[in-house]
N, C-alpha and C positions, 0 to 999 in steps of 0.2 A: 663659425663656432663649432667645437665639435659635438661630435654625435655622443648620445648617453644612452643607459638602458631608460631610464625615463622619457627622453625624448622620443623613444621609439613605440614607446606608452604602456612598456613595465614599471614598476612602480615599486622596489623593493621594501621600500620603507614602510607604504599602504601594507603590505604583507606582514610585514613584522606586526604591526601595529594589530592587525587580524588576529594572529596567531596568540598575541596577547590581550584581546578582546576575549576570544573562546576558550582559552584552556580554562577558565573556573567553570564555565559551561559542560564540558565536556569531564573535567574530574566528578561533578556532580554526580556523572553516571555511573562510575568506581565502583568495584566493588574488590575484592581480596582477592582475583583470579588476576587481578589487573598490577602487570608487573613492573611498566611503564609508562612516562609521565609524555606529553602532549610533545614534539619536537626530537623525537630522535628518529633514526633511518626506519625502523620499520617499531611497530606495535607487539608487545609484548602478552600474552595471555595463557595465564597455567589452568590445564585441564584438574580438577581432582577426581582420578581415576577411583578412588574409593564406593565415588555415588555410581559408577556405572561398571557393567557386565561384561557387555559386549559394544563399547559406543561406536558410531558412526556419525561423522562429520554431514550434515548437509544444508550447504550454503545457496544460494542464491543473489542476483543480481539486477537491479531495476534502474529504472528514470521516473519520472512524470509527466512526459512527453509536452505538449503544446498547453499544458494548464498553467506551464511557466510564463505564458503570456497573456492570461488574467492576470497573474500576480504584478508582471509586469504594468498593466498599464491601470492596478489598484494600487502600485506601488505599497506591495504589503506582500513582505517576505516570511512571514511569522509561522505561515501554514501551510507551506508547501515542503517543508521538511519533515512537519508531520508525517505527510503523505505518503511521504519516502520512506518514511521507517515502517510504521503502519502494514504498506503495501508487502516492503520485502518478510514481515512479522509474519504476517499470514501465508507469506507461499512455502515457509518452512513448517509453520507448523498447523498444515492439513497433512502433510507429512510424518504428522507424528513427534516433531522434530522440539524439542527445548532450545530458543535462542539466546546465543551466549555473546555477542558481540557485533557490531555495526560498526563500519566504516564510512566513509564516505569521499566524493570526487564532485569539486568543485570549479565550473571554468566562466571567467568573467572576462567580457569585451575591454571592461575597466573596473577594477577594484577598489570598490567604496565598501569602507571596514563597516559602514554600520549594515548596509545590506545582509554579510557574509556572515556578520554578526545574529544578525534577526535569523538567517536560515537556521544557523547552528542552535539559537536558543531551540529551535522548533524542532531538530534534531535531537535533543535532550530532554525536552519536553515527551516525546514520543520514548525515548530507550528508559527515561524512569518510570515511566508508566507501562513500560512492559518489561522491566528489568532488565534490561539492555546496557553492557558496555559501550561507549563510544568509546574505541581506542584510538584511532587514528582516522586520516585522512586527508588530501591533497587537495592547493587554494592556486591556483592556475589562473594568468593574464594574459590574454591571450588579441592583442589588438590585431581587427584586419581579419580576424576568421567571426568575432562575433559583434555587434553595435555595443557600443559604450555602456551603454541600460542594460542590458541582458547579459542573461547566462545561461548555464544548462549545470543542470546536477548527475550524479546516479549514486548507488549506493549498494554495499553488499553488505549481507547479513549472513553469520556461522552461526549453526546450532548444535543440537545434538540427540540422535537419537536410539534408545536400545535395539538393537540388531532387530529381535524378534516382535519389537513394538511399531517399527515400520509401516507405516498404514500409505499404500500405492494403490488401492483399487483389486486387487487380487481377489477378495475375500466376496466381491459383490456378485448377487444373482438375482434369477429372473423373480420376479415378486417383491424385492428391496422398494424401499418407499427414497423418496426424496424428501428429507425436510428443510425448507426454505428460508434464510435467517435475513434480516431487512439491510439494505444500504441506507446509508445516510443524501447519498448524491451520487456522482459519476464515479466516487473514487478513482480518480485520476486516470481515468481511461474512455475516449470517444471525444476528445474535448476538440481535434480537429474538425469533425461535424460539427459539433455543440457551435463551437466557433464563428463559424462559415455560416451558419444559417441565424443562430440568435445575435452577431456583431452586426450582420449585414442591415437589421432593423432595429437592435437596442444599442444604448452601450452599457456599459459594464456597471453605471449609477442608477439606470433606469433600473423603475421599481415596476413590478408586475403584480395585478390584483390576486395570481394564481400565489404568489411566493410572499413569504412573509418578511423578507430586506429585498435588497438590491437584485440584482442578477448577477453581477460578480460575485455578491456575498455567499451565491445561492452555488454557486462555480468553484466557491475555496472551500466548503465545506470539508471537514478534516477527514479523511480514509479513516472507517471506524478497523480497528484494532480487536478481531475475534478472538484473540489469546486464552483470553480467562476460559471461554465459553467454551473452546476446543480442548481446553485443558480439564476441565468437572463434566464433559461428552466422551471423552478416551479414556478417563478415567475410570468412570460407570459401566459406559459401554463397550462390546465390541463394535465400534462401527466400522464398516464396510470401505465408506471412502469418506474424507472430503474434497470439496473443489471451491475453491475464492474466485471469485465472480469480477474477470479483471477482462482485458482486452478478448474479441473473442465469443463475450454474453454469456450464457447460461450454460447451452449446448456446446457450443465450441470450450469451453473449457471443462463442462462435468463429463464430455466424452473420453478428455484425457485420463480418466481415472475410471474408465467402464471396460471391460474387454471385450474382445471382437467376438460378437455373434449377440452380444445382445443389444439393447436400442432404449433408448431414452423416452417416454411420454410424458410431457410437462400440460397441467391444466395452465394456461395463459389467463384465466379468468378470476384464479381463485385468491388472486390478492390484487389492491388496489396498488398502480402505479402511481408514482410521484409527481407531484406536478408540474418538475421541471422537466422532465421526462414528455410528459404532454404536451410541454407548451413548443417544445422541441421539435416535435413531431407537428405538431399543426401547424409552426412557422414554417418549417421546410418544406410540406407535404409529403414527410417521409413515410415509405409500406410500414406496413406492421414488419413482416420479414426480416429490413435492412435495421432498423431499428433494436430486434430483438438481438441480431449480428454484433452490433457495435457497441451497446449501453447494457449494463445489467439490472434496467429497470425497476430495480427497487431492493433486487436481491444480491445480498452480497458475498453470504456463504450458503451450503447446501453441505447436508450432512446423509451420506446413503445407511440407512438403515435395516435392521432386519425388522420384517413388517410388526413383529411381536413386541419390539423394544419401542414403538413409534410414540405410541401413548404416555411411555414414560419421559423419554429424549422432551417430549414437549413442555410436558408437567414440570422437569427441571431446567429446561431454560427458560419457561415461562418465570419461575421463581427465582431467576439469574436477573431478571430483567431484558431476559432477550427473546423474546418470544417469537415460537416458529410455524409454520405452517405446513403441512401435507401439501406438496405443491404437482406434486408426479410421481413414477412407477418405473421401477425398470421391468424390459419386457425382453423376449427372444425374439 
C-alpha cells in the first residue's frame, strides 16, 4: 500500500477542520487595527499613529512549561491558554507597555480538533479580557517528536509603549518600598517541582484538607492578568519599577528591575503563603531558600515605589479589588 501523509500521522484534514473550529474564536478578539482574517501567510495589524508620540514596540515571548502535563492528564485544555496569554500580558506591561496583539504556536503529537479547539477558546477568553488581538498563529503535527496526548504551546505578545513612559527600573532608589500584589497559584512556573514531589504521593483527583477542589484543580488555576491594576498604578503614579513574579521568585526577578549597587530586603513573614505552596514544601521537605527560588509564594506582582506614594498606591488598589501589602525596601 502506499505511503500517505496521514499514514505517517499528519492529518491534513484534522487541520483544516481546526482552523475552521477557531476562526469565530479568534475574530471574537477583533478589533479595527485588525486587517486580516484567520488563514493567510502572515497577520495583518495597523498601528494608529495618531494616539502616540513617540511609540516603541515591546513584545515578548513565553510557554507554560511542564503545567501542560496536568492539563494533560485532567484532560482539560480550557485553561492553559489562559495562562499563556495572561503570562506574556504582564511581562509587557510592567514595562510600561500597552498590548496590542497575541499570537500563538501550537505543536501536537496528534491533532485532535476539539483539544486545539479548547486551547484557543482559552486564548480568547484571555485577549478579550485584556483587549487583545488574536491575529494569527501556527497548528503543527508533529508524530515521533511528541506522544499522541500531548503538546506544547508558546506564545508571543506586541505592545506598545511611549518612548518617555518606559518604566525599566532606572528611576528606583535607596528607601523605595516594595509593594506586594497576591497570586492566584504557581502561575505557570515551578510546576516541574510541584510535579515531582506532589504526583509522586497524590494524583491529580486527590483532594487535600489544605485546598478547596482537587490538586490538579488547585495546579490549573488561571495566571491572574495584572493589566487593569498596572494601568490605574502608572497612571496615578510615578512608580519606580514593576516585576511579575514568574520563574526565578521574587528576588530573581525584582532584581532585574533594580540597579547595581543597591539590594532588595523583602519581610518573608508579612503575608500568609498559600496553601498549596505549603503543602509543597512539607511533601517534599523543601528549604525555605529553594522554595522562595522557584515559586512566587503567593506574590505575583510587586510594584517599587517611592516611600511617599506607598499609602496611596495601597488605598487605590485596595479599591481596585486588589489589595497590596508593604512587603520589603530597597537598600544600598
Amino acid at each position: 500500500m502506499a505511503e500517505t501523509y496521514k499514514s505517517a500521522g499528519v492529518n491534513i484534514q484534522a487541520g483544516d477542520e481546526t482552523v475552521e473550529k477557531i476562526k469565530s474564536l479568534a475574530k471574537s478578539t477583533f478589533n479595527k487595527n485588525v486587517l486580516s482574517g484567520i488563514g493567510h501567510f502572515g497577520a495583518f495589524y495597523e498601528v494608529d499613529l495618531k494616539k502616540w508620540t513617540n511609540p516603541v514596540l515591546v513584545s515578548s515571548v513565553d510557554g507554560v512549561g511542564t503545567e501542560l502535563k496536568i492539563a494533560f492528564a485532567m484532560d482539560k485544555h480550557d485553561t492553559v491558554g489562559q495562562d499563556l496569554v495572561n503570562h506574556c500580558v504582564n511581562d509587557i506591561s510592567v514595562c510600561g507597555a500597552e498590548p496590542q496583539y497575541f499570537m500563538d504556536y501550537l505543536a501536537f503529537g496528534k491533532l485532535f480538533p476539539y483539544k486545539a479547539e479548547q486551547i484557543i477558546k482559552g486564548f480568547s477568553i484571555a485577549c478579550n479580557e485584556n483587549g487583545v488581538a488574536l491575529i494569527g498563529g501556527e497548528t503543527a503535527e508533529m508524530p515521533g517528536l511528541y506522544d499522541e496526548n500531548e503538546y506544547d504551546m508558546s506564545g508571543t505578545i506586541v505592545g506598545i509603549v511611549e518612548r518617555e513612559k518606559i518604566i525599566d527600573g532606572r528611576s528606583v532608589n535607596n528607601g523605595d518600598l516594595l509593594i506586594g500584589f497576591y497570586s492566584n497559584g504557581l502561575h505557570t512556573n515551578g510546576y516541574s517541582l510541584a510535579r515531582k514531589v506532589l504526583l509522586d504521593k497524590f494524583s491529580v483527583n486527590d483532594k487535600h484538607n489544605s485546598l478547596d477542589g482537587t490538586i490538579g484543580a488547585e495546579l490549573l488555576k488561571v495566571h491572574k492578568s495584572y493589566l487593569g491594576l498596572i494601568r490605574e498604578l502608572k497612571g496615578k503614579f510615578s512608580i519606580h519599577a514593576f516585576s511579575h513574579i514568574t520563574g526565578g521568585g521574587i528576588i530573581g526577578n525584582t532584581k532585574r528591575v533594580v540597579p547595581k549597587g543597591l539590594k532588595i530586603s523583602v519581610d518573608w513573614n508579612c503575608w500568609n503563603v498559600p496553601a498549596i505552596f505549603q503543602l509543597i514544601q512539607k511533601t517534599g521537605g523543601i528549604q525555605d531558600e529553594e522554595m522562595r527560588e522557584v515559586f512566587n509564594m503567593g506574590i505575583g506582582l510587586i510594584a517599587v515605589v517611592d516611600r511617599k506614594d506607598a499609602e496611596e498606591v495601597l488605598k487605590i488598589s485596595f479599591a481596585l479589588g486588589e489589595p497590596g501589602i508593604v512587603m520589603g525596601e530597597i537598600k544600598n
